[in-house]
C-alpha positions in Angstrom: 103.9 114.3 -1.1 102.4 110.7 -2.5 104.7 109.4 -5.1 103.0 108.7 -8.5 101.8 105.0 -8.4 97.7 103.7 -9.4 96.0 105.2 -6.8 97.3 108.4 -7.6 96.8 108.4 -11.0 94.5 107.7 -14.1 94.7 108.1 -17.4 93.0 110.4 -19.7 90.3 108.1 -21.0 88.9 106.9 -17.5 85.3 107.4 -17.0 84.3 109.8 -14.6 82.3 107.9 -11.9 85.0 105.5 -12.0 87.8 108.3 -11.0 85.1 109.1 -8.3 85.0 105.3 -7.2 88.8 105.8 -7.3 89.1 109.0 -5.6 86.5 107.4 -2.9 88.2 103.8 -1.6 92.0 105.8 -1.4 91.1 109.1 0.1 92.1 111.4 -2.6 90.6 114.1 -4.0 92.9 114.7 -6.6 94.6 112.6 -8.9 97.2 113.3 -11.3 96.5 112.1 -14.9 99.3 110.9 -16.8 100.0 109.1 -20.4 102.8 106.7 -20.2 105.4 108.8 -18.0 104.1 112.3 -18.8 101.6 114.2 -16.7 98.9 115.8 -18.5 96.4 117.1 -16.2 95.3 117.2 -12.4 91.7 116.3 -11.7 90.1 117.0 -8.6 87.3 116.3 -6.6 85.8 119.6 -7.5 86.3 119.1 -10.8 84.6 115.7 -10.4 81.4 117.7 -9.1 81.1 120.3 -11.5 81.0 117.9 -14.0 78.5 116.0 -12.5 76.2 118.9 -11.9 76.2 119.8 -15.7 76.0 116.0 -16.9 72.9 116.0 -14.7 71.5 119.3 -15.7 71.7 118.3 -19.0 70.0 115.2 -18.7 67.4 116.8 -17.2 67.0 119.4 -19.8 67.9 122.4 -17.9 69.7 125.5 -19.0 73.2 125.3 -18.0 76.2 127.5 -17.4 79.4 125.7 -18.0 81.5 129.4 -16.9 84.1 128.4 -14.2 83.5 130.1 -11.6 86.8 129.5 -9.6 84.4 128.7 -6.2 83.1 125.4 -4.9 79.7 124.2 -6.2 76.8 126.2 -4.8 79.1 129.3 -4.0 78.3 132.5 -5.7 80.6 133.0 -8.2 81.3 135.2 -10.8 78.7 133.7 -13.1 76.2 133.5 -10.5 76.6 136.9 -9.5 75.7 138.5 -13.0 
């Protein structure tokens, strides 16, 4: 277990591609993100990605579903399988 210090964690209002930059030069794929001394939330790489994939889906104009489907991208999930 990594204790708490700035390569473990972010704060709520960091831009994505720089939590991915982060995530990148320390090895992490999931950082903890914290306001002040409280945690608030756990991001992870995946998360990163699917968020990425819609961003880009959108920008492109494409029809998007934002479901979770608890796999990794390009798994079949539950909203793929429907």
């Amino acid at each position: 277990m990594q204790p708490c210090s700035e390569a473990t964690a972010i704060g709520p209002e960091m831009d994505a591609m720089e939590v991915l930059r982060l995530m990148s030069r320390s090895g992490n794929s999931r950082l903890l993100v914290t306001e002040g001394e409280r945690l608030v939330g756990i991001v992870t790489l995946r998360d990163l990605m699917n968020f990425l994939n819609v961003k880009l889906n959108l920008e492109e104009g494409e029809a998007v579903d934002v479901r979770y489907t608890g796999g990794a991208p390009g798994e079949k999930g539950a909203s793929q399988r429907a």
